[in-house]
KOLBA-964320 format. One record per residue (C-alpha): x, z, y. Coordinates in steps of 0.5 Angstrom, whole numbers, plus 500, padded with zeros to 3 digits. Each point is the difference from the previous one (the first is absolute). Layout:
N
+-----+-----+-----+
|   x |   z |   y |
+-----+-----+-----+
|   X |   Z |   Y |
...
+-----+-----+-----+
//
This chain:
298
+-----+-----+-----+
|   x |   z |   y |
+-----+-----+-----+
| 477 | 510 | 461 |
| 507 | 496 | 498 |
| 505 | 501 | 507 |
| 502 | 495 | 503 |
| 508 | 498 | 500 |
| 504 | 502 | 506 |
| 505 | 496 | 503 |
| 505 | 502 | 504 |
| 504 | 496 | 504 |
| 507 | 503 | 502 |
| 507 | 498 | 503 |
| 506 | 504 | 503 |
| 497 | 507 | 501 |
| 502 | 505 | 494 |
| 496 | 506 | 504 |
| 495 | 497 | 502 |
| 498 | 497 | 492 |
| 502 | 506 | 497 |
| 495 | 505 | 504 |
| 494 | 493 | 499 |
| 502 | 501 | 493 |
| 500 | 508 | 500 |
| 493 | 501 | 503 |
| 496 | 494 | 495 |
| 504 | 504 | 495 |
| 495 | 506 | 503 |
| 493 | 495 | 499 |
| 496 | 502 | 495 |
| 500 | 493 | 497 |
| 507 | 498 | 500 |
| 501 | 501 | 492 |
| 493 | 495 | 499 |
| 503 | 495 | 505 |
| 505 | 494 | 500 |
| 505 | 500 | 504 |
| 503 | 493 | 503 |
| 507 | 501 | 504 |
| 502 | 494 | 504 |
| 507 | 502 | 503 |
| 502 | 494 | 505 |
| 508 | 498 | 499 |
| 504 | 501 | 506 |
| 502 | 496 | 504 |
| 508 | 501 | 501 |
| 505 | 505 | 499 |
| 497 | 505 | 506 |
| 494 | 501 | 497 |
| 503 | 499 | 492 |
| 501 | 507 | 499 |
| 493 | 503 | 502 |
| 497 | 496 | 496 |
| 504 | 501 | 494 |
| 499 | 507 | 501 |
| 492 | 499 | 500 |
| 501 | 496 | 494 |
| 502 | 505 | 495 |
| 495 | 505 | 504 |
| 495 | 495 | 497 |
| 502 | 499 | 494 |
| 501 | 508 | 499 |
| 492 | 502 | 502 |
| 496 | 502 | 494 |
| 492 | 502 | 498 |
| 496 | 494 | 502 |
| 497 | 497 | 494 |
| 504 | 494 | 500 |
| 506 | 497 | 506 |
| 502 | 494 | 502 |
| 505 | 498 | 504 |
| 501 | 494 | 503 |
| 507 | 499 | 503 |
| 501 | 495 | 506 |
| 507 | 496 | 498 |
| 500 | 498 | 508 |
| 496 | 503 | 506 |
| 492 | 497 | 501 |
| 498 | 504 | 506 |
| 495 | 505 | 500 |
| 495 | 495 | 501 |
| 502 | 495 | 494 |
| 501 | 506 | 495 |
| 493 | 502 | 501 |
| 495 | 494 | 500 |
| 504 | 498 | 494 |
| 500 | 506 | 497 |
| 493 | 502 | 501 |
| 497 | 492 | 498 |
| 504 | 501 | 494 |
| 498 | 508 | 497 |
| 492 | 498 | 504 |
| 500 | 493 | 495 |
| 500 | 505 | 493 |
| 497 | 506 | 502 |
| 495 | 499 | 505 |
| 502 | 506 | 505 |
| 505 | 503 | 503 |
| 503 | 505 | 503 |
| 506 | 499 | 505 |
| 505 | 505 | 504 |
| 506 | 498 | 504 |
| 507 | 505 | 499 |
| 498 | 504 | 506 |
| 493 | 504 | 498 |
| 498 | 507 | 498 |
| 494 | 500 | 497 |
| 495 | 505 | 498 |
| 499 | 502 | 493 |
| 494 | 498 | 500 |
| 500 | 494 | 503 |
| 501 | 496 | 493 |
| 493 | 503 | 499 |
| 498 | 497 | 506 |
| 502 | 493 | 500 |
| 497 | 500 | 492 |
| 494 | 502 | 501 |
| 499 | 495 | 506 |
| 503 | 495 | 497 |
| 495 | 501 | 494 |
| 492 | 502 | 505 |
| 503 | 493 | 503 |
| 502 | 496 | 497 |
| 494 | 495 | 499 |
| 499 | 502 | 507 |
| 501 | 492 | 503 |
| 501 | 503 | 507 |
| 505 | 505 | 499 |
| 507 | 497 | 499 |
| 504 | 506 | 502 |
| 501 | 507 | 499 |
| 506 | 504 | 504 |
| 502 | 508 | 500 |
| 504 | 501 | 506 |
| 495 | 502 | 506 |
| 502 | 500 | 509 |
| 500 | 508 | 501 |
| 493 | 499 | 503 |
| 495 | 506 | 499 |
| 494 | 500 | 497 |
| 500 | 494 | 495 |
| 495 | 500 | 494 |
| 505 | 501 | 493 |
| 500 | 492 | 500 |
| 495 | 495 | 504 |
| 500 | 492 | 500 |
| 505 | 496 | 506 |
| 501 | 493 | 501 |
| 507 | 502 | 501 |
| 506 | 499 | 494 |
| 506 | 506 | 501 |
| 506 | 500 | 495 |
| 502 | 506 | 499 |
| 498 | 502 | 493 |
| 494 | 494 | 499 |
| 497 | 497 | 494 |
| 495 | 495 | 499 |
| 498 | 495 | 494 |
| 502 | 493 | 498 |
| 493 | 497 | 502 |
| 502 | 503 | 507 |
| 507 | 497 | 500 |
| 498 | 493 | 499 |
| 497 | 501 | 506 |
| 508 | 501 | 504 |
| 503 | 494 | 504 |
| 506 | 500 | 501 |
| 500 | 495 | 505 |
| 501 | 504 | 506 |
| 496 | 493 | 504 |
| 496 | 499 | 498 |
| 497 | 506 | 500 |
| 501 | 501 | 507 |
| 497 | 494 | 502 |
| 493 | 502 | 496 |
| 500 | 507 | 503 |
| 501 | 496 | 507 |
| 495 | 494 | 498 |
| 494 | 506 | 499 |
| 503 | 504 | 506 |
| 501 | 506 | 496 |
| 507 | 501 | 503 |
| 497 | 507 | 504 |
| 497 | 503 | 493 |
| 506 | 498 | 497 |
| 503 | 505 | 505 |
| 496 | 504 | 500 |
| 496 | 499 | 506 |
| 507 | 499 | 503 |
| 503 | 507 | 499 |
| 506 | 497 | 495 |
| 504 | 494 | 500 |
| 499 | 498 | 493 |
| 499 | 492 | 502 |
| 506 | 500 | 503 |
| 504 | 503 | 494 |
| 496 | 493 | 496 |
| 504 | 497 | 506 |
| 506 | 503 | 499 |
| 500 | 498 | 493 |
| 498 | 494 | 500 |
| 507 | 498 | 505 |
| 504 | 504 | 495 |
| 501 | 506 | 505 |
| 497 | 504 | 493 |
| 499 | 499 | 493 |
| 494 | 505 | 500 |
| 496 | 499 | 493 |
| 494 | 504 | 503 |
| 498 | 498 | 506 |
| 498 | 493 | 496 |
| 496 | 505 | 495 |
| 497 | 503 | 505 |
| 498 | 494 | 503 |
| 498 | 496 | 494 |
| 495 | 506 | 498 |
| 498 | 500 | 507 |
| 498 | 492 | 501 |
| 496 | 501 | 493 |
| 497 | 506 | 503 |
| 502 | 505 | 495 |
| 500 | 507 | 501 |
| 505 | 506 | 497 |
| 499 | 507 | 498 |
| 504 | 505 | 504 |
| 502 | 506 | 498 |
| 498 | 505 | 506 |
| 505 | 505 | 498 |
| 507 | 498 | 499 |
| 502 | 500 | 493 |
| 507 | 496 | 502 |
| 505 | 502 | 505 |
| 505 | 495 | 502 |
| 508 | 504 | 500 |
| 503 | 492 | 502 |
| 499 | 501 | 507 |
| 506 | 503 | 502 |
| 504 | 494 | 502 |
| 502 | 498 | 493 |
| 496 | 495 | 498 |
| 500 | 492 | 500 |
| 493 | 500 | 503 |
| 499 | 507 | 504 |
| 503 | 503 | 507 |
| 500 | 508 | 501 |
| 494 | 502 | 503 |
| 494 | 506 | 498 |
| 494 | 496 | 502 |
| 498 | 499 | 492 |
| 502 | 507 | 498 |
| 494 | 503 | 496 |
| 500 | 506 | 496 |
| 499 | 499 | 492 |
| 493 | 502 | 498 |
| 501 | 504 | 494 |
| 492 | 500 | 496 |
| 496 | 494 | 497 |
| 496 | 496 | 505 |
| 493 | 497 | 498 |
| 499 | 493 | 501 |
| 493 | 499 | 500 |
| 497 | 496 | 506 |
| 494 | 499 | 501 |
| 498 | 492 | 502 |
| 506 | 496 | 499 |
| 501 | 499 | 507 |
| 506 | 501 | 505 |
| 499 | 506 | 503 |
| 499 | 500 | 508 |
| 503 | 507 | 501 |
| 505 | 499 | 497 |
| 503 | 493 | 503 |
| 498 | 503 | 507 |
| 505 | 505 | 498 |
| 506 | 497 | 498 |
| 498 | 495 | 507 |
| 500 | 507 | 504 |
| 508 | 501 | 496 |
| 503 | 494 | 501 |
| 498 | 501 | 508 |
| 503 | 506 | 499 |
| 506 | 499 | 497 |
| 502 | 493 | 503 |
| 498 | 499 | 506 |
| 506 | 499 | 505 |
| 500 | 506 | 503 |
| 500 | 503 | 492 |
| 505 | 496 | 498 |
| 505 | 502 | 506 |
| 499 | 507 | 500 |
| 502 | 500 | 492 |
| 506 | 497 | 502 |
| 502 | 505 | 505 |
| 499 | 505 | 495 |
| 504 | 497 | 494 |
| 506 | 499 | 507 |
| 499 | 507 | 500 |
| 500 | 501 | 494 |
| 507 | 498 | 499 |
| 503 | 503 | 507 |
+-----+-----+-----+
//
């Protein structure tokens, strides 16, 4: 099995990069694997200073097979650095694996992503694989979703071609077929109106149009269902992240078995995640988790 290349896209949080950094270090693949470091540029001197300092942690990080780093002259935005980046590493080497500057992995979530990425890869209906699990229960090692997360994800260039990043048109197909209840998860989580938000330039999210491009070609993800990444960004100091605790998972420590049986989404599974985002965003939720952080910070 060759590893496929990592990407990781980082900006102006030197802590954050500096423990990514240090739990890859920790994976069992690292010294076989390539690592890509696409640093974004700063956009004035009031984020200068951290994105420097990100930059000589980079440029001092050792034991990975090979590293190159990309160092932005201007800022992109997180969107733009990754669809560039990923069509770029995708186009010559066929896989990649892609991190953000906030996740902890697991040690052996590079074994995890490979060995996906090589039992799938002529899997024609599989176009993703993602290692960060809901704290949810009783999930199967890995099962198969229509469902695009973006925390620690891999995927294949033949499933990359796949992406759209016309946020349009890909809303008016999901309205055209009326899928736009299955798109949020029967309703459960307001994914079309984070494409609507895209689309009128309120985000610039790069995954809700992966998701749905998978989504319109009917194509599935291999999910982790035990948390290989945790996400240490949402403290309030990301572009992209507010402060909350709703996503916080532990990191699981062994090997999952990634075997499934019919290549087929697992019903439980989606059910499951409907039954989570009922859960954790219903209105009377959301207000009690604002309640809790007022509180918290009397």
């Amino acid at each position: 099995m060759q590893p496929a290349p990592i990407l990781l896209f980082t900006y102006n949080r030197p802590a954050h990069t500096r423990q990514t950094l240090e739990a890859l270090l920790n994976n069992e693949l690292c010294n076989e694997s390539e690592l890509f470091i696409f640093s974004d540029g700063y956009k004035n001197n009031s984020d200068k200073k951290d994105v420097l300092e990100v930059r000589e942690i980079i440029n001092s990080v050792d034991g990975f097979k090979q590293i190159h780093i990309i160092e932005n002259t201007h800022n992109l935005g997180l969107a733009k650095n990754i669809i560039e980046g990923v069509t770029q590493v995708v186009e010559e080497y066929g896989k990649v694996i892609v991190l953000e500057d906030d996740l902890v992995t697991s040690r052996y979530f590079l074994t995890f992503m490979n060995e996906a990425l090589e039992k799938f890869q002529d899997e024609e209906s599989i176009g993703h694989i993602h290692g960060y699990c809901f704290p949810i229960a009783n999930l199967p090692d890995a099962f198969l979703i229509k469902w695009v997360g973006s925390w620690g994800w891999a995927t294949w260039e033949r499933a990359w071609k796949q992406f759209n990043p016309d946020g349009k048109e890909l809303l008016d197909e999901i309205k055209k077929r009326k899928l736009t209840k299955s798109f949020d998860f029967n309703g459960k989580y307001p994914f079309v109106r984070m494409l609507k938000r895209q689309i009128n330039g309120v985000n610039n999210s790069w995954a809700i149009r992966w998701y749905a491009s998978l989504f319109l070609n009917n194509m599935l993800s291999l999910n982790a269902g035990k948390s290989m990444v945790q996400n240490i960004g949402l403290d309030g100091s990301g572009i992209h992240s507010g402060k909350d605790d709703v996503w916080s998972t532990n990191l699981y420590r062994k090997k999952l078995n990634i075997d499934q049986g019919e290549i087929k989404e697992n019903r439980i599974a989606r059910k499951a995640f409907e039954q989570y985002y009922g859960k954790t965003y219903s209105r009377w939720a959301k207000i009690k988790r604002r309640i809790n952080r007022f509180l918290r910070t009397k």
